[in-house]
N, C-alpha and C positions, 0 to 999 in steps of 0.2 A: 551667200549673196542674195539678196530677194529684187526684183523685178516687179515692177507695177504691167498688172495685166492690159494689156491694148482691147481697145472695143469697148469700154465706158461699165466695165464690170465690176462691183461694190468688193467683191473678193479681193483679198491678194495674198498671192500663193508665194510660199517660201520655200526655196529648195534646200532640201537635206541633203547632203552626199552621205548617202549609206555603205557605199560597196563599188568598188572596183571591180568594171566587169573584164574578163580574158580578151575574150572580143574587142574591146575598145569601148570608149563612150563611159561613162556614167548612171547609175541609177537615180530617180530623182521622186521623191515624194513629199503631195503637196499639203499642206497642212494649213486649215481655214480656222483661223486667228478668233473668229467669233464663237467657236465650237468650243478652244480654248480656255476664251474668257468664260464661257458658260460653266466648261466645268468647274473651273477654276472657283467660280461662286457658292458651287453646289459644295464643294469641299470647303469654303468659311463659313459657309449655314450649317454645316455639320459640326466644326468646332468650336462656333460662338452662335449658340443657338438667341432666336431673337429675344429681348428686350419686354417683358410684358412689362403693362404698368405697375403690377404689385412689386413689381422687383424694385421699382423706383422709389419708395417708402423709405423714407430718412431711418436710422439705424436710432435706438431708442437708448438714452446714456441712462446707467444704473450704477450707482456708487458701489462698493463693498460692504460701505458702511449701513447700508440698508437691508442685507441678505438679514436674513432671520439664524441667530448665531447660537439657536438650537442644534437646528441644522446641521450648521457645520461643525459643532461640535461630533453628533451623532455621526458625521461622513468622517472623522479623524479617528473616533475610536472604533473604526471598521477597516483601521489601515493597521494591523499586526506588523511586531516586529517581525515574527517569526512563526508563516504557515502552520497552521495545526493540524489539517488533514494530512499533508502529505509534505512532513519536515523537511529541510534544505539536508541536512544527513540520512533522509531515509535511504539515498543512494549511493552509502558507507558502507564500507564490508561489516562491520558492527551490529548495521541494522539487518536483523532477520527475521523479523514477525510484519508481516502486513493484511491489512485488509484486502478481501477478495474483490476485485476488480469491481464496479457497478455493471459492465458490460456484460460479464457471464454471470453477476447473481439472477440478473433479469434470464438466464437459462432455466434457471431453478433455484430461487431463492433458498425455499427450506433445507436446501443439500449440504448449505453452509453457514447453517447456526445449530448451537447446540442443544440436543434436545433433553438431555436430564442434569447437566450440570456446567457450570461456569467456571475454567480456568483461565486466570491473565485480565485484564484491565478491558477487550473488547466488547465483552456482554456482561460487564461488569453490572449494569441497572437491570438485568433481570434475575439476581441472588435475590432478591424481595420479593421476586413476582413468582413468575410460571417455573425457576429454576431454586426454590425456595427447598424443594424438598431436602435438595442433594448439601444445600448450604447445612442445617441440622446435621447432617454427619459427617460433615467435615470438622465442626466444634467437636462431635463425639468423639472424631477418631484422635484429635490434638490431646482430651481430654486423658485421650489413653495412654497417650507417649507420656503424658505429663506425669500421668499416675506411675508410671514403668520409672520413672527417673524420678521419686519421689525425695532419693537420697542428694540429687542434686536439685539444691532449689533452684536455683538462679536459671539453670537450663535454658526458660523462655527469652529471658530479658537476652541469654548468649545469642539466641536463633535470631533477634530482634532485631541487636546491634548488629550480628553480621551482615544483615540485612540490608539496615542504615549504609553501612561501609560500601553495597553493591549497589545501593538505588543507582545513582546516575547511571553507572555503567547499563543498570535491567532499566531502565529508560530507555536508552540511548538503541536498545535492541527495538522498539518498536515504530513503529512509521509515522505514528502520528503523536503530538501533545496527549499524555496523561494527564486527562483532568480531572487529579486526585489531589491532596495535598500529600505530605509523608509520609505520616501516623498511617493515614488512611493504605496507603501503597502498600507498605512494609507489611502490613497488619493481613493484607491481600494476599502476597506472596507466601507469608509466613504458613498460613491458613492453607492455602491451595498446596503449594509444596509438600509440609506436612501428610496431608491427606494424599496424594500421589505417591509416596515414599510408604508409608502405614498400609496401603492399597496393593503394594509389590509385596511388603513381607506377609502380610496374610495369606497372598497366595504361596508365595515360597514355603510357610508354614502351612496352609493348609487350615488355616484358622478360617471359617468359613462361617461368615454373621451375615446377617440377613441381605447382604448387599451380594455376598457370594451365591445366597439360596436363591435369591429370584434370576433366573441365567437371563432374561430378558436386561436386567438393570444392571448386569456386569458387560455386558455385551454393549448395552446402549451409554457404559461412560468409557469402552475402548474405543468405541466410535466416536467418540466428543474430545478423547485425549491425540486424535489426529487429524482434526480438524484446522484448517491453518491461522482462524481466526482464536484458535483456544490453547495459544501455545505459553509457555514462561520460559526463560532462558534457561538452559541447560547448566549451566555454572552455577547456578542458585540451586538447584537439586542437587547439585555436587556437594556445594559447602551446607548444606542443611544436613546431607546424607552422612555426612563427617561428623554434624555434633548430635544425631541421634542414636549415631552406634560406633563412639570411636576405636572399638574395641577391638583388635587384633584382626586380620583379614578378613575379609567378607566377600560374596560376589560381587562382581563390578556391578554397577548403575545399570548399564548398557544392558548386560545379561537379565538383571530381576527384570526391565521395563519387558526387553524382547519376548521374553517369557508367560506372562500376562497378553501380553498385545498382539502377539503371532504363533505362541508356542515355539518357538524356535530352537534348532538344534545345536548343540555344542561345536558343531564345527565350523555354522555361522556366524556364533558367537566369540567364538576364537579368529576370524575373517576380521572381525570388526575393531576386535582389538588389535590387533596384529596392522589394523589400515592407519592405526594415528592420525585416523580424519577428524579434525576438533567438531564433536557434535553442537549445534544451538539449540534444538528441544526434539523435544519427543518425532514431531514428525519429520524431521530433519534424520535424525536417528533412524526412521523407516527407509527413508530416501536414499539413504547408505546401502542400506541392506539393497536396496534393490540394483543400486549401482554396485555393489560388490558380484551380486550374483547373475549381473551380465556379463562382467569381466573377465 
């Protein structure tokens, strides 16, 4: 209830009842209605800031039809159906190969590119360049299976097609659009695998050519074969592994890689087969071992 103050005072006080006091009576606080309204102003000048004249400037009409329809052209074919950097499936158990974050290259870039040779689709444009040497013997080393299997002609075109049959699937392993066309893919894989494969029996054999003789440059492609940006699917060295030597038992994959790559001992390698842990490439394969030999 508010009361007009006696004595000709501009104020006028409103009571609150706040609180019942034990004692008796009332508590009463007065509240001047001008102090109110002040704030009360200072809080719509905060949310409707004032009115400059530039704001008052009629809104300018502009048809569609006048946009310049280069443009928009240009702005439509920068809308992809389908992310390249980083596919709607990269986040598929399928996919296993990715590019090293931008965050930690900036750690040390050079840590994660390869320095004497090119496996898989990511450093795919430096086989021309700085990574050219290593490309020459991988043609040698194809050259040589080819020669070995002189009584099977067709051999290449068999590695080719089986190839064709796994594209999508060794696509579908890596995180981003391969911007290869087929021919080109297949031709990639055939090439690299090959050479990876030829690279294990030599050591198993002991066949020791100038890649073996310089320890620098056998050293420097185990280091590039576990890198994560230089990987190929592991099922594609499987099925290559089959039609370069389909002849009666051999050591498993797992054993020749480990062997080359860590020297590794038979009992690890027996760990790893014995785990049925489906390998996806080479450094995947390391990754095991080390998980096995926590366990």
């Amino acid at each position: 209830m508010a009361e007009v103050a006696s004595g000709g005072s501009d104020a006028v006080a409103v009571d609150i009842e706040v609180a019942e006091v034990a004692s008796g009576g009332s508590d009463a606080v007065a509240v001047d209605i001008e102090v109110l309204e002040d704030r009360v102003g200072q809080l719509r000048s905060i949310s409707s800031p004032t009115t400059f004249e530039d704001d008052k400037q009629e809104i300018v009409a502009f048809r569609r039809e006048d946009l310049n329809r280069d443009w928009i052209s240009s702005m439509k074919e920068k809308i992809p159906l389908e992310p390249e950097k980083i596919k709607s499936s990269s986040a598929s158990e399928s996919c296993s190969i990715h590019r090293v974050p931008s965050w930690l290259r900036r750690k040390n870039s050079d840590a994660y590119d390869p320095k004497v040779i090119s496996i898989g689709p990511f450093h795919y444009e430096k086989r021309e360049g700085e990574l050219r040497a290593m490309e020459e013997h991988k043609w040698k080393y194809l050259h040589d299976i080819i020669s070995r299997k002189h009584e099977d002609e067709g051999w290449l075109e068999d590695c080719l097609a089986a190839v064709k049959g796994l594209e999508e699937r060794a696509r579908n392993c890596y995180s981003e659009v391969i911007p290869l066309d087929s021919d080109s893919f297949v031709e990639m894989m055939v090439l690299d695998v090959c050479f990876i494969l030829e690279l294990f029996r030599r050591h198993i054999n002991e066949d020791r050519d100038v890649i073996f003789q310089l320890d620098w440059l056998i050293q420097a492609i185990c280091y590039d074969f576990l890198l994560m940006e230089n990987q190929i699917p592991f099922f594609i060295l499987e099925r290559l592994s089959v039609l370069i030597d389909p002849s009666g038992p051999s050591p498993s994959l797992e054993k020749n890689a480990l062997e080359l790559l860590i020297s590794a001992d038979s009992t690890l390698i027996t760990k790893i087969n014995d785990s049925n842990i489906p390998i996806r490439h080479l450094l995947h394969l390391l990754h095991t071992v080390f998980v096995l030999l926590r366990s």
